[in-house]
N, C-alpha and C positions, 0 to 999 in steps of 0.2 A: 260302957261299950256300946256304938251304934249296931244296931240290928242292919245288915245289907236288905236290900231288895232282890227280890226272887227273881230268876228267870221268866220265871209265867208271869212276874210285872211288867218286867222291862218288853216280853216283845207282845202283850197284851191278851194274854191266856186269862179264860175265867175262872177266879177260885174258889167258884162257889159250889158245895156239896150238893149233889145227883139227889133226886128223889128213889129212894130205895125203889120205890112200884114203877118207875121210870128205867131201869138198871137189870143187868145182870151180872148175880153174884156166883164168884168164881171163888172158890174152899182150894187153896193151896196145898198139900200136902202135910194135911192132918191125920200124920202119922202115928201109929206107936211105937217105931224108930226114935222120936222126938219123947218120950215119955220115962224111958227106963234105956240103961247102956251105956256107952261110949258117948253116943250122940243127944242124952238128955237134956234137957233145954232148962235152965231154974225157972221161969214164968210158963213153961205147957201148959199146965192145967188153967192158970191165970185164962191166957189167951185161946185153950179150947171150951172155958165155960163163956167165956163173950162169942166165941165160933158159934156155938149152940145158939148162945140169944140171936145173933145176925141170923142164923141159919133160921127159925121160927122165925123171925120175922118177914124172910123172904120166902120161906111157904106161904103165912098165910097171906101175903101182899100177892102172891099166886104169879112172881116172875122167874124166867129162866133162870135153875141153879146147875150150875158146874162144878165134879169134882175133878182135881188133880192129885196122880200120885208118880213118886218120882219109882223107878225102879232098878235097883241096883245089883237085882240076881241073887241067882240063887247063894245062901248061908250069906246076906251081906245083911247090914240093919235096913236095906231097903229093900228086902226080899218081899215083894207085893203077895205069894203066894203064902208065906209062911205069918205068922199071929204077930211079928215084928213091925211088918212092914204094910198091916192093914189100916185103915183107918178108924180112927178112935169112934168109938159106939154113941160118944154123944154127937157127933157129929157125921155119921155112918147115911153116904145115900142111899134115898127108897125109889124105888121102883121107877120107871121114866127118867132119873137123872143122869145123865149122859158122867161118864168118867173117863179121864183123857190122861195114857199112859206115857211120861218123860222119862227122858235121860238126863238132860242138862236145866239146866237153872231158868233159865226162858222157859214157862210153858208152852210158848208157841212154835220154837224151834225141833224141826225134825218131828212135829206131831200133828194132827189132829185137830190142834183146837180152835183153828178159824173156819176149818169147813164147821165145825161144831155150832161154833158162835152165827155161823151164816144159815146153817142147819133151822136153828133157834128163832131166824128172825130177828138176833138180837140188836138190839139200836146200839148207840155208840159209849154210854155209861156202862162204865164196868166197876162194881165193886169187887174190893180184891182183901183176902185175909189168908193168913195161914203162917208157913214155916219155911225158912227161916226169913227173918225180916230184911237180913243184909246181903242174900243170897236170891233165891227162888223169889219171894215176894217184889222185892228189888227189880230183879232180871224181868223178872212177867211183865210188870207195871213198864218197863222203858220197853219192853215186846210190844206190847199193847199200843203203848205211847207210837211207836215209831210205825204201827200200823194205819195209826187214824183214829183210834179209841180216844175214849179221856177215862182212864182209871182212877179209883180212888180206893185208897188203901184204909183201913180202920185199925186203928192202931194197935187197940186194946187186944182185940183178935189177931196179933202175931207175935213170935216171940223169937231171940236167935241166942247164942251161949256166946260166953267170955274167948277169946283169942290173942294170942300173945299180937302184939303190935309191931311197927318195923323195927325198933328199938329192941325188943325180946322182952318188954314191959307186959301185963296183962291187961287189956282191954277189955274193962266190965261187960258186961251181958247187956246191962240196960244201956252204957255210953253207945254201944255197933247197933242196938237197936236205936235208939234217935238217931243216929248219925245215917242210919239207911231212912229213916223215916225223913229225914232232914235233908238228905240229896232229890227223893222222890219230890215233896216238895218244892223243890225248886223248880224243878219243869215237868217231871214225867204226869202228875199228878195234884190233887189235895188230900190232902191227907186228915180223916174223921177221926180225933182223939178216943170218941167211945161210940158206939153202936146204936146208943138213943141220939148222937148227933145227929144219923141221917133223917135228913125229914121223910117224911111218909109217902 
């Protein structure tokens, strides 16, 4: 089977990965909604122990970190106020890092987070990781994109659950993860298979 060429080929986008100390990284909704529940995810833990490695790594490269959390109210799995809907502890922001409250799957819409970004001084490299892959991470990254950014999403640091299909078939967990990784790809982004891709 030939492999097509990407968008970002054809109208001549660069797809080459951001220097992490060049970049700011944006933590998507590293929830623990995502952990335990209705909405557990089979790769969470997978993809919030690579969060942690990205996350140390862009401490100590000492550039702007962003977090998002989605918020879905109160008694919901995305009750931000309640142990459900906080952010998981390995991946928990300290002190000075700005956290930018959503509704919808775009972080940028209806929030916050380009004065944030503009706040920050941040240049146009955006790394991006979190939850879900074919959702929120997805939505951000084409936000991003259709702002003037260049995102890039890391693979390993995200993760989304199985969905029945148009058919009423089941759609594995990992196929809606590559297939959201595999759209971004094409234009919104490049996309870093694992967290020691980026270079330094």
């Amino acid at each position: 089977m030939t492999v097509s060429i990407t968008l970002r080929e054809v109208i001549g986008l660069d797809g080459a990965l951001p220097a992490l100390s060049a970049s700011t990284l944006i933590m998507i909704d590293f929830q623990n909604t995502y952990r335990t529940g209705v909405m557990a995810l089979p790769d969470a833990d997978r993809a919030l122990d690579a969060g942690a490695r990205l996350l140390e790594r862009a401490r100590a490269a000492g550039i702007p970190v962003v977090h998002v959390v989605n918020d879905g109210g109160e008694g919901s799995p995305y009750d931000i106020h309640a142990e459900i809907g906080r952010i998981d502890s390995r991946v928990a922001p300290r002190d000075g890092e700005p956290v930018v409250v959503k509704h919808f799957p775009n972080s940028f819409h209806e929030t916050d987070l380009l004065e944030v970004l503009r706040r920050l001084d941040a240049g146009p490299d955006l790394v991006l990781a979190g939850f879900m892959t074919h959702m929120c991470v997805q939505f951000t990254a084409q936000g991003a994109f259709n702002l003037g950014y260049r995102p890039t999403v890391v693979a390993e640091a995200c993760a989304t659950r199985p969905l029945p299909g148009p058919d009423g078939a089941a759609t594995p967990a990992d196929t809606l993860h590559a297939a959201a990784l595999t759209t971004i790809g094409d234009l919104f982004g490049p996309v870093a298979a694992r967290v020691a891709d980026l270079p330094a």
